[in-house]
C-alpha positions in Angstrom: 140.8 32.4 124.4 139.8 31.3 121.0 141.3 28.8 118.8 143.4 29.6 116.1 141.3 28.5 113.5 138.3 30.3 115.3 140.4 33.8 114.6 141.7 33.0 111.5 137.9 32.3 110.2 136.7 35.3 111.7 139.9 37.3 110.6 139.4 35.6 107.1 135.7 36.9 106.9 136.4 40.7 107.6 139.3 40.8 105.8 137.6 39.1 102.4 134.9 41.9 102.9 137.3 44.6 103.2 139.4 43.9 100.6 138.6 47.6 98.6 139.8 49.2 101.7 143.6 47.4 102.0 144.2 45.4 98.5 145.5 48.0 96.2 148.6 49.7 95.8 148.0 53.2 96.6 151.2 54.9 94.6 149.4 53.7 91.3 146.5 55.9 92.1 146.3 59.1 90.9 143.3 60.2 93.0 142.0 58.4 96.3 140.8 55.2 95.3 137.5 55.0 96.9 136.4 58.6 95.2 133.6 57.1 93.4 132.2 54.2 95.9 132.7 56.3 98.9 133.1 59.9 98.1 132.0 60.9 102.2 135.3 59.2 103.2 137.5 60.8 100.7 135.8 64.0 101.3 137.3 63.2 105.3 140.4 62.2 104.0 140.9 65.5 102.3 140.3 67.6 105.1 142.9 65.8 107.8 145.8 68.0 109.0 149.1 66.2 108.8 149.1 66.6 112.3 145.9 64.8 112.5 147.3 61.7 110.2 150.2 60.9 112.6 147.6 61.2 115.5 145.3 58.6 114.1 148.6 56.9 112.8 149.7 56.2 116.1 146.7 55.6 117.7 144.8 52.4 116.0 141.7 52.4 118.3 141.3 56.0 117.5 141.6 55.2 114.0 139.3 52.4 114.2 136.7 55.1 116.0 137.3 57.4 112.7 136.8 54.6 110.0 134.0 52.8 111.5 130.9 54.6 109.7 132.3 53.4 106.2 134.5 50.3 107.8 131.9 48.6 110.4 134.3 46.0 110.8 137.5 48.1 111.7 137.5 47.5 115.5 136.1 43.9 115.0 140.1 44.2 112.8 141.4 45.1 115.9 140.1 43.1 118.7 140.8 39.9 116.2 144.6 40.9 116.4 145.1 41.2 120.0 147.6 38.8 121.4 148.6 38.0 125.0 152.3 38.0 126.2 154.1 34.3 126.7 154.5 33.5 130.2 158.3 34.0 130.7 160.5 31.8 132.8 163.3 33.3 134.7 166.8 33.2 133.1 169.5 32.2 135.1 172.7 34.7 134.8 174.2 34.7 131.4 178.1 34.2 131.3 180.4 37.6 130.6 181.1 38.3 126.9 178.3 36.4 125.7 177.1 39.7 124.2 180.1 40.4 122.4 179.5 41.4 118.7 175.4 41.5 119.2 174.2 44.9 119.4 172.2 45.8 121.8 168.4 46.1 120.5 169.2 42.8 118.9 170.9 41.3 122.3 167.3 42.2 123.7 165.6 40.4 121.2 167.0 37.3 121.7 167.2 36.9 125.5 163.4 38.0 125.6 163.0 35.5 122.7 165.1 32.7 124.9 162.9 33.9 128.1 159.7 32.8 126.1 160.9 29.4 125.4 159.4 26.4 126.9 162.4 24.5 128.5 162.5 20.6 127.3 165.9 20.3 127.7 166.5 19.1 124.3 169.0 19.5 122.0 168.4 23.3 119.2 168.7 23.3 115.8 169.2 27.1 115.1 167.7 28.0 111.6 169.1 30.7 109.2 171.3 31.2 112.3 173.8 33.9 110.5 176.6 34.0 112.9 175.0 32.2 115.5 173.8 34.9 118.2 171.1 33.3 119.4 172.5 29.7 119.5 174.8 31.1 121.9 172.0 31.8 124.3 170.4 28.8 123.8 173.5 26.6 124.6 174.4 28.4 127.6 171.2 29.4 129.8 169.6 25.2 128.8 173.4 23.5 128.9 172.6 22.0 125.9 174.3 21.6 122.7 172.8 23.8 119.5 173.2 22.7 115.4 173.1 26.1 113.6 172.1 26.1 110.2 173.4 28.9 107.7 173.8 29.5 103.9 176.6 31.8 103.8 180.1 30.4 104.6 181.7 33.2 106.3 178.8 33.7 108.7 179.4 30.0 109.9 183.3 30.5 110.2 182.6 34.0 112.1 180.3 31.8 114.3 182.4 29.2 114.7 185.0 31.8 115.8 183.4 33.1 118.1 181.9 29.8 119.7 185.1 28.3 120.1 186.2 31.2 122.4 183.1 30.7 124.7 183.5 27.2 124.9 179.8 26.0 123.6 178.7 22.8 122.1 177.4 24.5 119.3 178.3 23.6 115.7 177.7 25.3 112.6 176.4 23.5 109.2 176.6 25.4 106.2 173.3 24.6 104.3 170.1 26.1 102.0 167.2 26.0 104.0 165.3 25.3 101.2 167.4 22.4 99.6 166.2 18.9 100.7 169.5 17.7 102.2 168.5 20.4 105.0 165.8 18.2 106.1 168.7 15.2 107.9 169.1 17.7 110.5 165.5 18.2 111.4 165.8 15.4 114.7 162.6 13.5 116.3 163.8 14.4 119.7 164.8 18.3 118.9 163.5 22.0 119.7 163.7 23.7 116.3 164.2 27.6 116.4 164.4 30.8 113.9 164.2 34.2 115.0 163.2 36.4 112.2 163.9 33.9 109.5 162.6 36.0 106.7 159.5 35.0 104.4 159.4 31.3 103.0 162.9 30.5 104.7 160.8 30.1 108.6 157.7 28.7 106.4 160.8 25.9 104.9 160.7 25.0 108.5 157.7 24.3 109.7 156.7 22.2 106.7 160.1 20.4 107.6 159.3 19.8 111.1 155.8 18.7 110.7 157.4 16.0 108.2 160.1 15.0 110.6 157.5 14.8 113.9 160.4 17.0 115.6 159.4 17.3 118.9 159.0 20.9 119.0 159.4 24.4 117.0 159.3 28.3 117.6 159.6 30.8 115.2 159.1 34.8 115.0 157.6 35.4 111.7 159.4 37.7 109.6 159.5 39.6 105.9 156.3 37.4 105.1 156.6 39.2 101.1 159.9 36.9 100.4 158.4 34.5 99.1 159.4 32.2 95.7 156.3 32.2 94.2 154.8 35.2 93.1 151.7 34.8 95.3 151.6 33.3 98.3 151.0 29.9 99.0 148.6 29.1 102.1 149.6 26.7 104.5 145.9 25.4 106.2 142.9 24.3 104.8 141.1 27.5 106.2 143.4 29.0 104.4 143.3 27.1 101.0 139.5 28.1 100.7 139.9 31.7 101.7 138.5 34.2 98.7 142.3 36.0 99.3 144.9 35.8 97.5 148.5 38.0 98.2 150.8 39.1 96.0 154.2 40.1 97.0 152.9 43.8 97.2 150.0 43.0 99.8 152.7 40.9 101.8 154.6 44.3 102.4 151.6 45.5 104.5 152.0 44.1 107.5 155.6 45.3 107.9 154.7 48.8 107.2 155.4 49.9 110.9 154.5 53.8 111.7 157.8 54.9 113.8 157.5 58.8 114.5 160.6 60.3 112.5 162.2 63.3 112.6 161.5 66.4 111.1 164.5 65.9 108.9 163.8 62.0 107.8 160.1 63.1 107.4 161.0 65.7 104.8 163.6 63.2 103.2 160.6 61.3 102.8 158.0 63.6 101.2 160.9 64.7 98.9 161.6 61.1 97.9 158.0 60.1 97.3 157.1 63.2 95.6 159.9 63.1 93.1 158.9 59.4 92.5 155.1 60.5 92.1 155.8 63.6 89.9 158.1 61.2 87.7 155.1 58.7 87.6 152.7 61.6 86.6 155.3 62.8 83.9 156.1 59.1 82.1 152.4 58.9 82.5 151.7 62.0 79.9 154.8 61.0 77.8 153.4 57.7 77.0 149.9 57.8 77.2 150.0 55.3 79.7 147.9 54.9 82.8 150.3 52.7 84.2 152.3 52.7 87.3 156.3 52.6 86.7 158.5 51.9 89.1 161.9 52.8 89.6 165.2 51.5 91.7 166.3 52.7 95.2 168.2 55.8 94.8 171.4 57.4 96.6 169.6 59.7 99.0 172.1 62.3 97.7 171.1 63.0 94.1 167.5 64.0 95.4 169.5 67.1 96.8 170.4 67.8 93.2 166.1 68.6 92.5 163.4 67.1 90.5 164.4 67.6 86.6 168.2 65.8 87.6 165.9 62.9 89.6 163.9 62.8 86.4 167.0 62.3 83.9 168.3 59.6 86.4 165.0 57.9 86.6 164.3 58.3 82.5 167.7 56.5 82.4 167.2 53.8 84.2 163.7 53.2 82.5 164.7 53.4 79.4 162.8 56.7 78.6 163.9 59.7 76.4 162.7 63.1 78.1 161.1 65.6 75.5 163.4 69.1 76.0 160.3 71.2 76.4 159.4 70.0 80.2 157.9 72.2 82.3 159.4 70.3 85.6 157.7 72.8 88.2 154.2 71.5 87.2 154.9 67.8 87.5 157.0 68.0 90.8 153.4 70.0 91.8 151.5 67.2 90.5 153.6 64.6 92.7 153.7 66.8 95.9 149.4 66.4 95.7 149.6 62.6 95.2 151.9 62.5 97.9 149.1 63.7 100.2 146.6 61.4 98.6 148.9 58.1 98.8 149.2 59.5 102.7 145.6 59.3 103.3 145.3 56.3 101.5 148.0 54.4 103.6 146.0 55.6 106.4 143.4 53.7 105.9 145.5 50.7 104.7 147.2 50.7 108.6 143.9 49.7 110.4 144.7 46.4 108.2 148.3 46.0 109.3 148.4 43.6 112.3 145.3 41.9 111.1 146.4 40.6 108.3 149.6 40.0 110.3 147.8 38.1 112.0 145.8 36.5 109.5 149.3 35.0 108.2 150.7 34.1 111.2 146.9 32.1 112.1 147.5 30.3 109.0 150.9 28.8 109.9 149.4 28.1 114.0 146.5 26.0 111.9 148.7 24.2 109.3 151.0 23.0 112.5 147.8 22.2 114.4 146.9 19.9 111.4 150.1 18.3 111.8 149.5 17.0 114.8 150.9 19.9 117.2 149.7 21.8 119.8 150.5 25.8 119.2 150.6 28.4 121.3 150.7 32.1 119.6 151.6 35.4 121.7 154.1 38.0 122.1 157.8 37.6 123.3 158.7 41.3 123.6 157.0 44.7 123.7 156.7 46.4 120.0 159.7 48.6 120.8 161.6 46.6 121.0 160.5 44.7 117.7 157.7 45.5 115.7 157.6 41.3 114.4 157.1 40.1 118.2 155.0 37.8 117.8 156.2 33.7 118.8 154.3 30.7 117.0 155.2 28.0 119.8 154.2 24.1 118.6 155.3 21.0 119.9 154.0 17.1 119.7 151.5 16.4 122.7 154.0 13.8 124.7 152.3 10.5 125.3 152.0 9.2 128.7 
């Protein structure tokens, strides 16, 4: 198996090279955004089925066949982001009511999570632990005693709750990740954990580990585009000299998961995304502009109310006055067609998803490699069960 730094060079390379294919937001387009540098893949684009789209969309090596003549490095992409399942120990029965107040997919999550971690028999600190689900877990399948670290006060009190009536040594601190005082609870002689500690909040903790030397970390990387800044901020020196940069907007691809929805949620969509489009297209014309304009979430309930009431809501919340003499019908025309454009282009944006997943998660492996730490990155869980399955595993080489 290669190194980390190995794939993160090689993933660095043919993602710098691609950039025209993934780095752009496709709802700001008005027409496919390669139309003038390659008009032979637009002119594909154009003549896919919907049917075909959620083929390919499902199906990444058969997207990778499709794209290849204008993206030579597309399954070069794929075989980069490949990653092996942890080896798994077995878990010895978990007491009865452990469960309690989980739900289930989650429950799943963590005991796979828990199955993929080496056992040190060391005492957990339990990072962004919310109510303190899988702290439980911890405490009672190692017998060892778990500090769970939260920001909100209720969460802890709800943990603490809850732990009391299992009878765990687990206590609850309430405290910002990101505030320095966090760091006295980082130990020498400690496994640090966070499953799906969102963005810069899991990133906090490495960086707070390698300063402490803990003796050992695992994290599942989640919601990479929370980030403080407005870019990100690399972690290793591969990193630091790559030609990419991400703003918050390229962060979002990787969590862009393709989940086949029903034929009602699918038409939800296209109405949503049309009316958003057509709306675009109309401020557009009103302005003069050839700029983008976002608007807020929405209740899904006023989009029943048609395109000229989502218009007035949206023109509100913007700021805009309407003109009376709008001929609705040919604008929400007008975003119905970009809908099928910004569907082709995402199409091509999801042979980039899990590499530059994996691009990101490389970078943290390599910074904690600097450190001093040996990692070991792989999957805890099949994608079902959580699209962010991925583990970053590093702990301090014990000396003999």
């Amino acid at each position: 198996m290669p190194s980390s730094s190995s794939l993160l060079q090689q993933l660095d390379s043919a993602l710098s090279s691609t950039r025209s294919f993934w780095q752009f937001m496709p709802f700001a387009e008005t027409e496919l955004a390669w139309q003038q540098s390659h008009p032979e893949l637009c002119q594909w684009l154009i003549s896919l089925t919907d049917e075909q789209i959620e083929v390919l969309t499902q199906d990444p090596t058969a997207l990778a066949d499709a794209l290849s003549p204008w993206i030579p490095q597309a399954h070069q992409l794929l075989a980069l982001s490949v990653t092996q399942p942890l080896t798994t120990r077995a878990v010895t029965a978990l007491p009865k009511g452990l469960d309690v107040g989980i739900p289930g997919r989650k429950w799943t999550q963590i005991t796979a999570f828990n199955a993929a971690l080496p056992q040190h028999n060391l005492p957990w600190l339990e990072w962004c632990a919310g109510k303190g689900h899988l702290g439980r877990v911890l405490s009672a399948s190692h017998q060892t005693p778990v500090v769970s670290l939260e920001w909100q006060e209720q969460l802890c009190r709800d943990g603490e709750a809850a732990v009391k009536q299992l009878g765990l040594p687990i206590s609850f601190v309430q405290g910002d990740a990101f505030a320095n005082e966090s760091e006295q609870y980082i130990k020498p002689e400690q496994h640090a954990v966070a499953l799906h500690a969102c963005g810069d909040l899991h990133v906090s903790l490495l960086q707070r580990v390698a300063n402490k030397q803990g003796r050992a970390v695992s994290i599942s990387p989640c919601c990479y585009h929370l980030i403080r800044d407005k870019h990100y901020q690399p972690l290793s020196t591969i990193s630091k000299k790559s030609e990419i940069t991400l703003a918050k907007h390229d962060l979002r691809l990787p969590l862009q998961e393709t989940v086949t929805a029903g034929q009602r949620v699918r038409r939800q969509r296209f109405v949503e995304v049309s009316f958003r489009l057509g709306f675009d297209s109309l401020q557009r014309h009103i302005l003069g502009s050839d700029t983008y304009l976002p608007v807020p979430n929405i209740q899904k309930a006023l989009l029943n109310e048609g395109f000229a009431a989502f218009c007035s809501w949206a023109a509100d919340k913007k700021g805009l006055t309407l003109p009376a003499d709008i001929d609705f019908s040919h604008w929400q025309t007008d975003g119905e067609q970009r809908f099928a454009l910004v569907e082709r282009m995402e199409l091509v944006r999801q042979l980039f998803r899990r590499p530059l997943e994996m691009w990101l998660v490389y970078d943290r492996a390599c910074f904690m490699e600097e450190s001093g730490y040996q990692v070991n990155v792989g999957t805890f869980c099949d994608k079902p069960i959580t699209p962010r399955n991925i583990m970053i595993h590093a702990e301090r080489p014990t000396v003999v």
